[in-house]
N, CA, C and O of each residue as an XYZ file, in Angstrom:
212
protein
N     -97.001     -1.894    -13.624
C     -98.070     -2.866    -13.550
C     -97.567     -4.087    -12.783
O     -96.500     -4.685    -12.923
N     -98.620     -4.333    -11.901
C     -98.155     -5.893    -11.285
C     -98.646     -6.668    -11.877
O     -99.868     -6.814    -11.891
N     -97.776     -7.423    -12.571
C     -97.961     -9.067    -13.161
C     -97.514    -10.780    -11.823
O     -96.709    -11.013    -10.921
N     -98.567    -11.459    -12.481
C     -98.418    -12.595    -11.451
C     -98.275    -13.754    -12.698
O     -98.884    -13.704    -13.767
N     -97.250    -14.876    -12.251
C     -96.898    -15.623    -13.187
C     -96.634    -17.130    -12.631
O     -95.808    -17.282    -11.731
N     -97.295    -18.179    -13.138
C     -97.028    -19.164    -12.803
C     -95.651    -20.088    -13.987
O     -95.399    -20.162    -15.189
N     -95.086    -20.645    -12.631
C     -93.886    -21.633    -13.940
C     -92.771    -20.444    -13.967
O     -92.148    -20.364    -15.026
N     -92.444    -19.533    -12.970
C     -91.632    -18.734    -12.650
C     -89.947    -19.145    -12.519
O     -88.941    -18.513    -12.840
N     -90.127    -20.460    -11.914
C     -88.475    -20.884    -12.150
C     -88.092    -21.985    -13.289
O     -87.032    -22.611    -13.286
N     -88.911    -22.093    -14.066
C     -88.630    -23.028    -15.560
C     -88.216    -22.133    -16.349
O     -88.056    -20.924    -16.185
N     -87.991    -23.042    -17.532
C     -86.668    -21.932    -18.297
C     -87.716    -20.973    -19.192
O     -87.097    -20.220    -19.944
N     -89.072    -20.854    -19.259
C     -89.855    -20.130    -20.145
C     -89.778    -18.559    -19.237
O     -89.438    -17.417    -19.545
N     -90.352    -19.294    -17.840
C     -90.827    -17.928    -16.577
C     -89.121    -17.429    -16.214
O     -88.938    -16.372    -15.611
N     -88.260    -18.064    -16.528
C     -86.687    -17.474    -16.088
C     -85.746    -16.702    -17.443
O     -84.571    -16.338    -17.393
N     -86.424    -16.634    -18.277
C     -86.230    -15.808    -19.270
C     -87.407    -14.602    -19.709
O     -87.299    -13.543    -20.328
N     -88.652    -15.356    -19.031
C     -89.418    -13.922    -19.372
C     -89.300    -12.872    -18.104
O     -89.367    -11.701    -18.477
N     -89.167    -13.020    -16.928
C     -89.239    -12.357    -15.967
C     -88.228    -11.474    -15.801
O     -88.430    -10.839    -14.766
N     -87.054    -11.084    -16.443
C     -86.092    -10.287    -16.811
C     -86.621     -8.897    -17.500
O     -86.517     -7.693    -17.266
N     -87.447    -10.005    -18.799
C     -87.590     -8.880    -19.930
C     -89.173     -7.842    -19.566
O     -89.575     -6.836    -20.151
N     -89.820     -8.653    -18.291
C     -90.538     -7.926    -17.894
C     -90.196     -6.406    -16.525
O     -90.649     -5.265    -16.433
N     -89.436     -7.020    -15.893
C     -88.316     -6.133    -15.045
C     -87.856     -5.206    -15.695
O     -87.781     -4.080    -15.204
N     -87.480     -5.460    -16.845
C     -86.862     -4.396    -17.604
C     -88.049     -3.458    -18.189
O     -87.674     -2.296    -18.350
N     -89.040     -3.640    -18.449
C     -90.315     -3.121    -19.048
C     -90.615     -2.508    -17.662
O     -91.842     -2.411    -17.688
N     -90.274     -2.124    -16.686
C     -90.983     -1.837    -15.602
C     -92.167     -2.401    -14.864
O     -92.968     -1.656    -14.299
N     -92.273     -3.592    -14.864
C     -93.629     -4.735    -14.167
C     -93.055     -4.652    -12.952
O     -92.042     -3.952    -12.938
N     -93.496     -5.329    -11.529
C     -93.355     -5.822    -10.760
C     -93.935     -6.974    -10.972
O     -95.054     -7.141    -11.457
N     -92.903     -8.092    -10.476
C     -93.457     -9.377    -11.151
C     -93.845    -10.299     -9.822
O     -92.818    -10.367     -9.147
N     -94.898    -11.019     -9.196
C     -94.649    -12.200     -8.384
C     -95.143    -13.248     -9.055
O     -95.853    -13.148    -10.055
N     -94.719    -14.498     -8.428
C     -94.554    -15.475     -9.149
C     -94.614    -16.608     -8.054
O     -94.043    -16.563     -6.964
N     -95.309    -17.508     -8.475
C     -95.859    -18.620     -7.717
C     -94.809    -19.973     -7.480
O     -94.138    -20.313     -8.454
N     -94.689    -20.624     -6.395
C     -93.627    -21.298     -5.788
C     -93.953    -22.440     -5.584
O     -95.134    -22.471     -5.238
N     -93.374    -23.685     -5.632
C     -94.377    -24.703     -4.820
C     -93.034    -24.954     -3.602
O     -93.423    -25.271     -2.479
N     -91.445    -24.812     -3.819
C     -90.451    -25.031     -2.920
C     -89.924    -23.949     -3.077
O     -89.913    -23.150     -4.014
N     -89.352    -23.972     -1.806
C     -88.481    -22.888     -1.159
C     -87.066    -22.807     -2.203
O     -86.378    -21.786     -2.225
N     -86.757    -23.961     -3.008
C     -85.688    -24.113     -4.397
C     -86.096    -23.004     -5.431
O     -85.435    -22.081     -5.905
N     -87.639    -23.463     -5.664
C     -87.956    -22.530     -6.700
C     -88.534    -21.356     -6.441
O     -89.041    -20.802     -7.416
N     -88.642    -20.534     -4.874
C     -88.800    -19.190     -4.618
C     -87.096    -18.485     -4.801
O     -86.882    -17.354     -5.240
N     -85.972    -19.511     -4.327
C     -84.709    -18.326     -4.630
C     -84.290    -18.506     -6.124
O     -83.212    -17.981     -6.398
N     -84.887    -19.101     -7.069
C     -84.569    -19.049     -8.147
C     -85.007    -18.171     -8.998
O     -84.411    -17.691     -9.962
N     -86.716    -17.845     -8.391
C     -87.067    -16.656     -9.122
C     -86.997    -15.306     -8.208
O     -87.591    -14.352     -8.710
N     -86.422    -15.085     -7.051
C     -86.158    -13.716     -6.070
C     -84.457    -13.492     -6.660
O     -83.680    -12.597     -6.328
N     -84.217    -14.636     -7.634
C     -82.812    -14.536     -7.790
C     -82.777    -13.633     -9.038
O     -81.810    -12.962     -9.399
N     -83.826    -13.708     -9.565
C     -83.712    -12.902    -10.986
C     -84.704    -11.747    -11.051
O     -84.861    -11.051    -12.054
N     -85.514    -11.567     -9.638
C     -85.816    -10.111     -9.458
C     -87.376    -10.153     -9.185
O     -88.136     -9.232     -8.885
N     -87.609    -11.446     -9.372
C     -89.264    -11.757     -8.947
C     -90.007    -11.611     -7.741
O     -89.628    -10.451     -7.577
N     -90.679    -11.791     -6.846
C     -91.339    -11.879     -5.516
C     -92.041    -13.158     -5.313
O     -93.194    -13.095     -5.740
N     -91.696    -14.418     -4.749
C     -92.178    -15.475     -5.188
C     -93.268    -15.307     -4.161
O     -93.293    -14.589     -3.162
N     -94.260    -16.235     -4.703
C     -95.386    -16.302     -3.478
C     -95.323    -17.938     -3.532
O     -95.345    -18.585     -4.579
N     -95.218    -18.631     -1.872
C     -95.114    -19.806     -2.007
C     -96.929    -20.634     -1.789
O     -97.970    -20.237     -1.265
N     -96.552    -21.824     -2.456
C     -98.061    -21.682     -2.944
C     -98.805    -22.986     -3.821
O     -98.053    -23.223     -4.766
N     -99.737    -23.711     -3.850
C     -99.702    -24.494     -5.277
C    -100.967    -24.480     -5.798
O    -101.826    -24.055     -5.026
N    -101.268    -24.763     -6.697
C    -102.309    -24.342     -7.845
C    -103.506    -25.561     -6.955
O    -104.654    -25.235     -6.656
N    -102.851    -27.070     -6.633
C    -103.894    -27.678     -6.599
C    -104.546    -27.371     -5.139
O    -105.628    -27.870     -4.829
């Protein structure tokens, strides 16, 4: 299943995005800096860069 997740490189979205990897998800995950796209491609995510407002 593809899951999409905002708040991907805070410590809530950088501890859940593991345990979803491991569950077999494909996870992407929303970016607002290029800091916080290798933080979550670092732990297995697909960041999409991006911002809510």
């Amino acid at each position: 299943m593809k899951v999409f997740i905002t708040g991907g490189s805070g410590f809530v979205g950088q501890n859940i995005i593991p345990v979803l990897i491991k569950n077999g998800h494909e996870i992407f995950a929303i970016c607002r800096s290029e800091k916080s796209a290798k933080k979550v491609e670092t732990i297995g995510a697909k960041a999409v860069l991006d911002d809510l407002t």
